[in-house]
C-alpha positions, 0 to 999 in steps of 0.5 A, a space after each residue: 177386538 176383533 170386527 165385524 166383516 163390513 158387509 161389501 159391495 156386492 151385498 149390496 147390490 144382491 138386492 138389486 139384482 134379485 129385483 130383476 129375477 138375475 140370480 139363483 138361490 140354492 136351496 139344500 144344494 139345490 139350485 133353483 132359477 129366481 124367475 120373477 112372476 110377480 112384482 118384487 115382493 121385498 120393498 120394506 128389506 130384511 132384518 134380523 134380531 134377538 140373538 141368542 149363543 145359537 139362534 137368531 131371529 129372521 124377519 121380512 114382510 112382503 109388501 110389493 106396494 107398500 102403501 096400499 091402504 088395506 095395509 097389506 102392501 099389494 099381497 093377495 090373500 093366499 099364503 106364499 112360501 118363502 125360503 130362507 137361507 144362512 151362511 157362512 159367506 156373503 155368496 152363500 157358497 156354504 150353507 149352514 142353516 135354510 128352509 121355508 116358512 109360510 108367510 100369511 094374509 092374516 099377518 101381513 105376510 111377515 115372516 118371523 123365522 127361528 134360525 137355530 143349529 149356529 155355533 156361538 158369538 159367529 158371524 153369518 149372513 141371511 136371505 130369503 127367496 119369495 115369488 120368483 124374487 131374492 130378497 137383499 142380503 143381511 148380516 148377522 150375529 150369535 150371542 156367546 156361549 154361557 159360561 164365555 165373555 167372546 169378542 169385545 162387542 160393538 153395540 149401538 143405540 137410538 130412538 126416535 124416529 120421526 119420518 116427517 121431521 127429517 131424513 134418517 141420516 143417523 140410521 147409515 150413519 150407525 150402519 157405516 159404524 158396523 156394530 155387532 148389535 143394535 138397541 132401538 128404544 123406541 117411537 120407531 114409528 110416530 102415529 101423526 097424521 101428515 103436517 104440511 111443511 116438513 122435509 117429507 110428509 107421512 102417508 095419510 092426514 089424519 092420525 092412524 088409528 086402525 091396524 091397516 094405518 098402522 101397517 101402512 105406517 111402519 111400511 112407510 118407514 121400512 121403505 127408507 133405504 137407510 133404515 133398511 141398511 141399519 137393520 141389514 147390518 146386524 141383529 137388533 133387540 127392541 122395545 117400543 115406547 108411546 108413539 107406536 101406539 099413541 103419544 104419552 099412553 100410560 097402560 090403558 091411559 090416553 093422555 087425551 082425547 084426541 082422536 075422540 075415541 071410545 074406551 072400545 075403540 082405544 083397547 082396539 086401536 092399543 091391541 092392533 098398534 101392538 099387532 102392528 109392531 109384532 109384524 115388523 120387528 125381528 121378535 121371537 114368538 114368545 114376544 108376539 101380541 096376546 089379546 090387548 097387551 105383549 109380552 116385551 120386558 125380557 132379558 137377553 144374555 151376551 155370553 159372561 160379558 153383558 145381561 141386558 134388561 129390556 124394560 117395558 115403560 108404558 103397558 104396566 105403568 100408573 098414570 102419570 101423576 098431577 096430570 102430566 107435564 112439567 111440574 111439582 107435584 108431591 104425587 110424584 113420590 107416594 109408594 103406590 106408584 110404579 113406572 114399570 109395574 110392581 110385577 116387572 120392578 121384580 123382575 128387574 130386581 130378581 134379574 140384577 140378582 143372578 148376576 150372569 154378566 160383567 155389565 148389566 144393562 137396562 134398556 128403557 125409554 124416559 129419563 132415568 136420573 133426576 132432573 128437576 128446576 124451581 118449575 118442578 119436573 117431568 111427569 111422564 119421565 122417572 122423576 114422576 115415579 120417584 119411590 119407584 126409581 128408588 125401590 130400583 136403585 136401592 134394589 141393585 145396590 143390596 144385590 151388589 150388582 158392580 156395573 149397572 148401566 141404564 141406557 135410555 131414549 125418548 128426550 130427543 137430546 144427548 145425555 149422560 148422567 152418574 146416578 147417585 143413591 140420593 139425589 137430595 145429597 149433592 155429596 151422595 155416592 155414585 152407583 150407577 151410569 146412565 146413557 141417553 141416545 138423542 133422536 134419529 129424527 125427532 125435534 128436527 136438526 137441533 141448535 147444536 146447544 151443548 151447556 147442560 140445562 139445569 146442572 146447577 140443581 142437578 150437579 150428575 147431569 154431566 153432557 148434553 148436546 141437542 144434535 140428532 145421532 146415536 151413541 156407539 158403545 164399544 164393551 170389554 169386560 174391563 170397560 165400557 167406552 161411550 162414543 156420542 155420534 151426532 150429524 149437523 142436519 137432518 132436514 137435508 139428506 147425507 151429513 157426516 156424522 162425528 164424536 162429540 163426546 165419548 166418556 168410558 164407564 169403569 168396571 167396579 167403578 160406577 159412574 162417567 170418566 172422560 175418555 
């Protein structure tokens, strides 16, 4: 395999100096002095995203005072134009790709720029120039071309995280590893308001509820240095969960009534919470917000290699059952019920049908597998949507699909599970893996716990571990090979990060062996 090139010191200092107004940016060969009129326009970074075999995504938003409570961070209204510049070396000594787009008042200045013309499964580097400023430098990638497996890829994934409940550690911790790709699953950004005591504090007391709240929160976050290094070291693909919106939301569902809110003013906090999170993610077009919904389940190939399924399991799901919570409940397993919707479980199927990658990988967000005690059940994870988990993995193995793989997030805890095609059999066949990431943040710095709860009734449970981290993925077309990372604290900047567990996925051979 061959990596990445580790983005060097001098990268990383770019952002630095274009701070200062100290270096130039040539633009289609011409140079073009960076003297800085105003403040520095790039305090929420740089991020790249959705690669495909000769595009990616760029994306920044400028935002010189990021916590301004209009929630447009200190821009004016007026359209500024940014350049935009790719290229083959971290001096941009060889361009490749550049131009100029114009960043808007009316979507907070964000800038989502379709970098295209790259040659497939290549390495390149990205910045971009804007009132007088160079912004940091990022690294990106190209997905293989169709019809080609390419290098051996690195892919790393996480969620959760929850800027109060700990410092983001785990986000440099997974940059220093220099994927290739990055998978968030989502609660990217938490919507409470501050709660006294916590290592840091969110911005606002109250929980946010307007599209200026929302802005100013993902501003909040993208601030933190160790995010901004996380998304500068490669491409991401994301998918939301609940708290970017509002916590165990089903489709126009709130869990509750708290803030009271009428049924305009959630359809208004839902449309703008969505917003929101097209401004800030390195999405393409085709995924920006439309009306009170957006457009994310989708697909992205990685040449022969890998198909990745991103799921979305909270704009199209029915309520949760019985209520929600814990518990029995017989609801749980009526056919009418869906998690991801009727419209986008065939989707996924017509998807696992076409067979287009060695690996097919679905991203997705609450626990797959069953997991279940004499107290019952989640309602809000899969196991409240039994027939809908079944219709889905009955579906993958009438398409012979040879190496699903579900990756998830949300639990704040390290997983991985075989799935089973019955789970009233302890004895029944394996046909299918699934990886669930702990927490950057969320549920703090954890016990450190690693006896799997409730494997006595759920005997494919086979890892747990109640640290925050991220799991590394090193994928072949022989093999998928699981590296659980994890750090002791998050409520004290800088721990180290370490293996404490990998497992290695087999192709044509379902579920976990030890690595």
């Amino acid at each position: 395999m061959r990596p990445m090139k580790p983005i060097s010191r001098r990268t990383l200092v770019l952002g630095g100096l274009a701070a200062a107004g100290a270096t130039a940016l040539p633009v289609r060969s011409t140079v073009i002095a960076a003297t800085a009129a105003v403040p520095y326009p790039f305090q929420l970074g740089i991020a790249s995203g959705e690669p495909d075999p000769s595009s990616v995504v760029l994306w920044t938003r400028l935002a010189p005072s990021p916590l301004n409570a209009d929630g447009h961070g200190g821009m004016a209204n007026a359209d500024v134009t940014v350049d935009w510049q790719v290229s083959t070396d971290d001096r941009f000594t060889t361009l490749v790709a550049s131009g100029s787009v114009t960043a808007t008042y009316a979507t907070a200045h964000s800038v989502h720029v379709i970098a295209g013309g790259l040659n497939a499964d290549s390495d390149y580097y990205y910045r971009f120039r804007a009132q007088g400023h160079l912004s940091g430098v990022g690294r990106t990638r190209t997905a293989p071309a169709l019809g080609t497996s390419g290098r051996d890829l690195v892919m790393a994934f996480t969620s959760c995280s929850h800027y109060e409940e700990g410092y983001f550690t785990v986000y440099r911790r997974l940059a220093e590893d220099n994927p290739g790709l990055v998978l968030h699953l989502g609660d990217y950004i938490y919507e409470y308001g501050a709660t006294s005591g916590r290592p840091r504090l969110h911005a606002g007391t109250t929980e946010i509820v307007t599209l200026a709240d929302y802005r100013r929160r993902y501003a909040q976050y993208k601030t933190d240095p160790d995010l901004q290094a996380a998304h500068a070291v490669a491409p991401w693909i994301v998918v939301p969960d609940d708290h970017e919106v509002e916590n165990n939301y089903a489709n126009m569902v709130r869990a509750d009534s708290t803030p009271a809110l009428t049924a305009a003013q959630w359809t208004a906090r839902r449309t703008e919470a969505y917003q929101a999170y097209y401004e800030n993610m390195p999405l393409r077009p085709a995924q920006a917000n439309n009306g009170n919904g957006i457009p994310l389940f989708r697909r992205l190939r990685w040449g022969n290699l890998a198909t990745f399924h991103l799921l979305d399991t909270r704009q199209y799901r029915n309520d949760q059952a019985c209520g929600d919570g814990w518990k029995i409940c017989s609801d749980a397993d009526l056919a009418s019920r869906s998690l991801p919707g009727n419209a986008q479980e065939s989707w996924l199927l017509d998807g696992l049908a076409q067979h287009t990658g060695t690996w097919d990988i679905i991203g997705q967000q609450v626990f797959f597998a069953r997991r279940f005690n004499s107290t019952g059940a989640s309602m809000d994870s899969w196991d409240g949507y039994r027939a809908s988990r079944a219709r889905i993995q009955q579906g993958w193995v009438d398409r012979g699909v040879r190496n699903p793989v579900v990756l998830t997030g949300d639990v704040h805890r390290a997983w991985a599970s075989n799935l089973v095609a019955d789970y009233n059999n302890a004895g029944s066949a394996v046909i299918g893996s699934e990886l669930v990431t702990s927490s950057v943040t969320s549920s703090g710095d954890g016990d450190g716990a690693t006896a799997i709860p409730d494997v006595g009734t759920n005997p494919w449970l086979k890892f747990y571990n109640n640290r925050r981290g991220y799991v590394r993925t090193a994928i072949s077309p022989t093999q998928l090979h699981a590296d659980f990372r994890a750090v002791a604290k998050v409520s004290e900047h800088g721990a180290a990060a370490s293996t404490v567990k990998s497992f290695v996925i087999e192709e044509g051979r379902p579920g976990l062996q030890p690595a």
